[in-house]
N, C-alpha and C positions, 0 to 999 in steps of 0.2 A: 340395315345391312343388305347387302346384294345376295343373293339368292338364286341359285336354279334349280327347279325338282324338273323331273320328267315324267313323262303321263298325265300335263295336265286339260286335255280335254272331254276329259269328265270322270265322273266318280272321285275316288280318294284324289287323287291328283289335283283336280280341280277346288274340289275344296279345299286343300291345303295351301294352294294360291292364293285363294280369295283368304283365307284366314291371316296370309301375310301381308298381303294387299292392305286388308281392313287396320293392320299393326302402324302401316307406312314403311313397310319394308319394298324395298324395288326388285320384281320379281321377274325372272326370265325363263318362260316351260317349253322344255321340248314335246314332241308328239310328231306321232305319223299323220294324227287327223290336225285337222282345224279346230279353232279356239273360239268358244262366244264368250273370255273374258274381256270385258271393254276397262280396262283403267290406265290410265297415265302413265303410271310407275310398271303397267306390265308388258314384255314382247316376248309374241311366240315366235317359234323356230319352228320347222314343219321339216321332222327327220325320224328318221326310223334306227334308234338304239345299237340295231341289230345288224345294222347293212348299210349307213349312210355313213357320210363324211362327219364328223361332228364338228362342230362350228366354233371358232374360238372364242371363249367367255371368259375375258380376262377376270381376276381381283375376286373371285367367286369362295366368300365366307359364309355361305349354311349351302351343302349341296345334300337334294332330298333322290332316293331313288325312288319313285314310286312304278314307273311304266313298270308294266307286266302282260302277258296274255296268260289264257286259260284250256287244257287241254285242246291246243291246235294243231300239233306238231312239233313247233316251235317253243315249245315252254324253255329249254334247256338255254337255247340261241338267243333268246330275247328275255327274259328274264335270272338268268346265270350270266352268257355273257355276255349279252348288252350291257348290264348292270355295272360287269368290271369294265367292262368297255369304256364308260361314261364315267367313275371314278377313279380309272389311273388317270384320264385324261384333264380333270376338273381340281382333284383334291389335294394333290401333293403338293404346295406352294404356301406361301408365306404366309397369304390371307386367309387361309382356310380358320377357320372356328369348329363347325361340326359338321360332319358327317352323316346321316342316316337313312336305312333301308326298309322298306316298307316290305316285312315274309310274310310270313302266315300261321294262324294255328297248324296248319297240315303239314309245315316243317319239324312240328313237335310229334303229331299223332298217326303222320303216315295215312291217314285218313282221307284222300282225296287222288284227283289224277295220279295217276305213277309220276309220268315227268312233269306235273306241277311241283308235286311233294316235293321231289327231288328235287326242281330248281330254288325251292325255298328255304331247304335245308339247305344245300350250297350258300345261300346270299348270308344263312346268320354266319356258318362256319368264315365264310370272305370279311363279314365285318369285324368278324375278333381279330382277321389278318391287318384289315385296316386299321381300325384300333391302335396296333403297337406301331403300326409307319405313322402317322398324324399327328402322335403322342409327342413327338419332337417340335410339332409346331403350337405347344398348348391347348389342343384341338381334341375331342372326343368324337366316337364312332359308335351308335347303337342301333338296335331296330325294333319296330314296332311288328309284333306278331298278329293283326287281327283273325279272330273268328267271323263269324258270317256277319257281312254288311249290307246295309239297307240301299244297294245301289242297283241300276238297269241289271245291271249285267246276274243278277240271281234272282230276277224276274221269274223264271222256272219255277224254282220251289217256293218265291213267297207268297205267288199265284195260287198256286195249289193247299185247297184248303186240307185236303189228308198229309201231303210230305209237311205243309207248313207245323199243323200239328203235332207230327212226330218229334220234328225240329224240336221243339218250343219245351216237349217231355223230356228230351235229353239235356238240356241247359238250365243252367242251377235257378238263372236270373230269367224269365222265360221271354227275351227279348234281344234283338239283335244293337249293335252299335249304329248310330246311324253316320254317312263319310264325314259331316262338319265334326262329332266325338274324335274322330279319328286323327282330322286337324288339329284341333287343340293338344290332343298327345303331341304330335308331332310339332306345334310350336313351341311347347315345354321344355320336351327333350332337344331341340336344337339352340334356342334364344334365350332359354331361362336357364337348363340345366349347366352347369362346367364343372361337375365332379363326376356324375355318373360316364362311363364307358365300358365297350367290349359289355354291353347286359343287352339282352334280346327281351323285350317287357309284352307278354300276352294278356291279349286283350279278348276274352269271348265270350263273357257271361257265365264264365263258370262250368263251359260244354265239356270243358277235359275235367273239367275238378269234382262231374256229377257221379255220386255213390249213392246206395243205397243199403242201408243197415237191416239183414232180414234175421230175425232172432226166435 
């Protein structure tokens, strides 16, 4: 299948490429940086979601959203509307299959930047919207919620052995997802799944679901 996710020059993005790559799926990522995927079946596009021209990608059946940033300013701009930006532009057409958005635990638990949270709660609310437009072309629309991932970019706390251990006490399962887990969800929910839609599925070890019974 043809394929475009965005944000794939590193972290979840990247591996979700290579996880389709590795399928024989022919994949095309956008990004503001550059790309060290090398394969045959892949071409990067070097565009910014949020501000550039988007580039026409005809026949496009699994479109992933993953680009995002993180408490920059920008959260709102480039992960709310880049997001829609890139899926009214991609999704509404004949060939589409599925749909999916990469938000976050902190759309569920408010737990994080103000306008991160906020942008991520927006993208589940926009995929229940897409959901019922896509619906018409046989097509499903879901998104994957992860909690904290084992990527650069949360170098911060998983450096630090005091916050790391705080972490690890609050999560049921005391371990983070690492981006290729995160892949595979997301080739499930697009190439295998065609029943599930409109479901947002979290992923976090059990850090929202952690209780303690004191009697």
């Amino acid at each position: 299948m043809k394929v475009l996710i965005t944000g794939t020059a590193s972290g979840i993005g990247k591996a979700i490429a290579e996880e389709f790559l590795s399928c024989g799926h022919t994949v095309t990522g956008i990004d503001k940086n550059e790309c060290a995927i090398c394969d045959k079946n892949y071409k990067h596009i070097v565009a910014d979601i949020a501000k550039s021209d988007l580039p026409d990608v005809d026949g496009v059946e699994i479109l992933i959203n993953n680009a995002g940033v993180q408490d920059s300013g920008e959260d709102i701009d480039v992960n709310l509307k880049g997001t829609i930006r890139v899926t009214e532009k991609y999704a509404f057409q004949d060939r589409i299959r599925s749909v999916l958005f990469i938000a976050s635990a902190s759309a569920h638990t408010g737990a994080e930047f103000p306008e991160y949270a906020a942008s991520k709660g927006g993208i589940i609310s926009y995929m229940k919207n897409v959901a019922l437009r896509v619906a018409k072309y046989g097509a499903t629309a879901n998104s994957l919620s992860p909690g904290g991932v084992t990527t650069d970019i949360n170098d911060r706390v998983m450096k630090d052995e005091k916050m790391w251990k705080r972490i690890m006490d609050l999560t049921l399962i005391p371990k983070w997802a690492s981006a290729e887990e995160i892949a595979k969800w997301a080739y499930f929910v697009t190439a295998v799944n065609k029943s599930m839609t409109a479901q947002d599925i979290l992923i976090d070890n059990g850090e929202s679901a952690k209780a303690e019974f004191v009697w």
